[in-house]
C-alpha positions as CSV (number, residue, x, y, z in Angstrom):
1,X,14.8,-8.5,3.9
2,X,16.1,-4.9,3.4
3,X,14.7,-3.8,0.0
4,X,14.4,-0.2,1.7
5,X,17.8,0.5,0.8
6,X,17.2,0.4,-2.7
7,X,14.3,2.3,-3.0
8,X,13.8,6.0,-2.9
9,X,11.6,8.2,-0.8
10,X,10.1,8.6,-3.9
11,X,9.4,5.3,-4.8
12,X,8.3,4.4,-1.1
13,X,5.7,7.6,-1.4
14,X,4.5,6.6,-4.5
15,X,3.6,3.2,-3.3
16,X,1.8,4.4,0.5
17,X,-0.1,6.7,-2.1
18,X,-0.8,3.7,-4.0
19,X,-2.5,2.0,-1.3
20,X,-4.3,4.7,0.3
21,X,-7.6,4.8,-0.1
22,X,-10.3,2.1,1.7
23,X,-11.2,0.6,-1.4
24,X,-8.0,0.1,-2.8
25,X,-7.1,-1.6,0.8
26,X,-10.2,-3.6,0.6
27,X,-8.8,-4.5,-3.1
28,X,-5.6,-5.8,-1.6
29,X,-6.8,-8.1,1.3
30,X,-9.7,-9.5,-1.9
31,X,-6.2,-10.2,-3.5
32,X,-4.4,-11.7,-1.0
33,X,-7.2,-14.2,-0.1
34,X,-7.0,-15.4,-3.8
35,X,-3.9,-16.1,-6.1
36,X,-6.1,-14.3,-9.0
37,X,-9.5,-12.2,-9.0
38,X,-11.5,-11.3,-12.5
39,X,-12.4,-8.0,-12.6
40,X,-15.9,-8.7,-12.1
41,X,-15.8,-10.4,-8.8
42,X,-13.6,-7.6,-7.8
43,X,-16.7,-5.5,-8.3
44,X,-19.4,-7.2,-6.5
45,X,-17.1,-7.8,-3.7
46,X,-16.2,-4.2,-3.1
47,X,-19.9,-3.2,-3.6
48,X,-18.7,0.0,-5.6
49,X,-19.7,0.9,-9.8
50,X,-17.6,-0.8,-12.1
51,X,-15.8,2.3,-13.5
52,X,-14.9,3.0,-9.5
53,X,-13.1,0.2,-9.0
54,X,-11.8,0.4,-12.2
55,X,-10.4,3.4,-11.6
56,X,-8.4,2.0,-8.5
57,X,-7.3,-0.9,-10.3
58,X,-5.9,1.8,-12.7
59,X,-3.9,3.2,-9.9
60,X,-2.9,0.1,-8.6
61,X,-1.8,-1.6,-11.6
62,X,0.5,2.0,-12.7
63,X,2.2,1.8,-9.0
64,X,2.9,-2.0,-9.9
65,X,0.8,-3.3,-6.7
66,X,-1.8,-5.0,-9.1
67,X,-1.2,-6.9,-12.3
68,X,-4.1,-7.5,-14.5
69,X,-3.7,-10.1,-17.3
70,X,-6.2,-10.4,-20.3
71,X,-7.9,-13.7,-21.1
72,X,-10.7,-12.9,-23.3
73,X,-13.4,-12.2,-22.6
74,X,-11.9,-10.7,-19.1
75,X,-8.9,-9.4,-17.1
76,X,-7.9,-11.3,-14.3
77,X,-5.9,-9.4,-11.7
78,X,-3.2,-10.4,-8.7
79,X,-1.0,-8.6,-6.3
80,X,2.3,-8.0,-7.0
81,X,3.6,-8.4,-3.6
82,X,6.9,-7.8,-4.1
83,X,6.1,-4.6,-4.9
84,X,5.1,-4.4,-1.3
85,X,7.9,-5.1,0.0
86,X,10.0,-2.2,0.6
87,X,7.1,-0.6,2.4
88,X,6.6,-3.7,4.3
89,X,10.6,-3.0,5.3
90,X,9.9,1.0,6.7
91,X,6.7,0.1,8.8
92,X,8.9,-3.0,10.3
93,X,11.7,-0.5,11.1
94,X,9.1,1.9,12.5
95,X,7.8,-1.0,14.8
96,X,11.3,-2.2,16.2
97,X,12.4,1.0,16.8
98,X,12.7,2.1,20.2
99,X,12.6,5.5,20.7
100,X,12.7,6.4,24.6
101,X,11.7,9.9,25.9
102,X,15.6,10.8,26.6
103,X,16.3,10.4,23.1
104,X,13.3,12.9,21.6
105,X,14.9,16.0,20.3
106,X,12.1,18.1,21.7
107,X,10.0,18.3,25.2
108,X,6.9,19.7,26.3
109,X,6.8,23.0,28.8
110,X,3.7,24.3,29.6
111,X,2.2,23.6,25.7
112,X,5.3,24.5,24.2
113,X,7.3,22.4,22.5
114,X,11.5,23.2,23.2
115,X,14.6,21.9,21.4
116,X,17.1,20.0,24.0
């Protein structure tokens, strides 16, 4: 998996700020527990007003995160998780990375931080 090649900063931005809020997060792990969610049980599982979670639905489904598809007389909504992935790529570079104190470009003297 390295779909962080082909993604801007952008893109990768655009997608954290996607997912950054605690409802939206609490959206996401509804979604992954379930291969679809109507918007209604989305509601009274997140315990906020219906234009609320609306609202991050709204954001989620413009960053791609969350699809929502119409069967009358409601929308019924799942996670794009490929959408994920390239973010899923960065945080697992982050966690395998391993930075040691001789390779930090800047030390602490006396509560000042100085450039090797």
């Amino acid at each position: 998996m390295n779909n962080l090649n082909s993604v801007t900063n952008e893109q990768l931005a655009a997608i954290a700020k996607a997912i950054a809020h605690p409802a939206r997060i609490q959206i996401i792990r509804l979604l992954l527990s379930k291969s679809s969610c109507i918007g209604g049980e989305i509601t009274s599982e997140v315990g906020l007003a219906q234009s609320t979670v609306s609202e991050h639905l709204r954001i989620l489904k413009a960053a791609e995160i969350v699809t929502g598809e119409i069967e009358h007389p409601r929308v019924c909504y799942s996670l794009n998780r490929e959408k994920l992935l390239p973010l899923l790529d960065l945080l697992q570079q982050i966690a395998s990375s391993q930075v040691t104190n001789d390779d930090v470009c800047c030390v602490s003297a006396s509560d000042t931080l100085m450039c090797k």
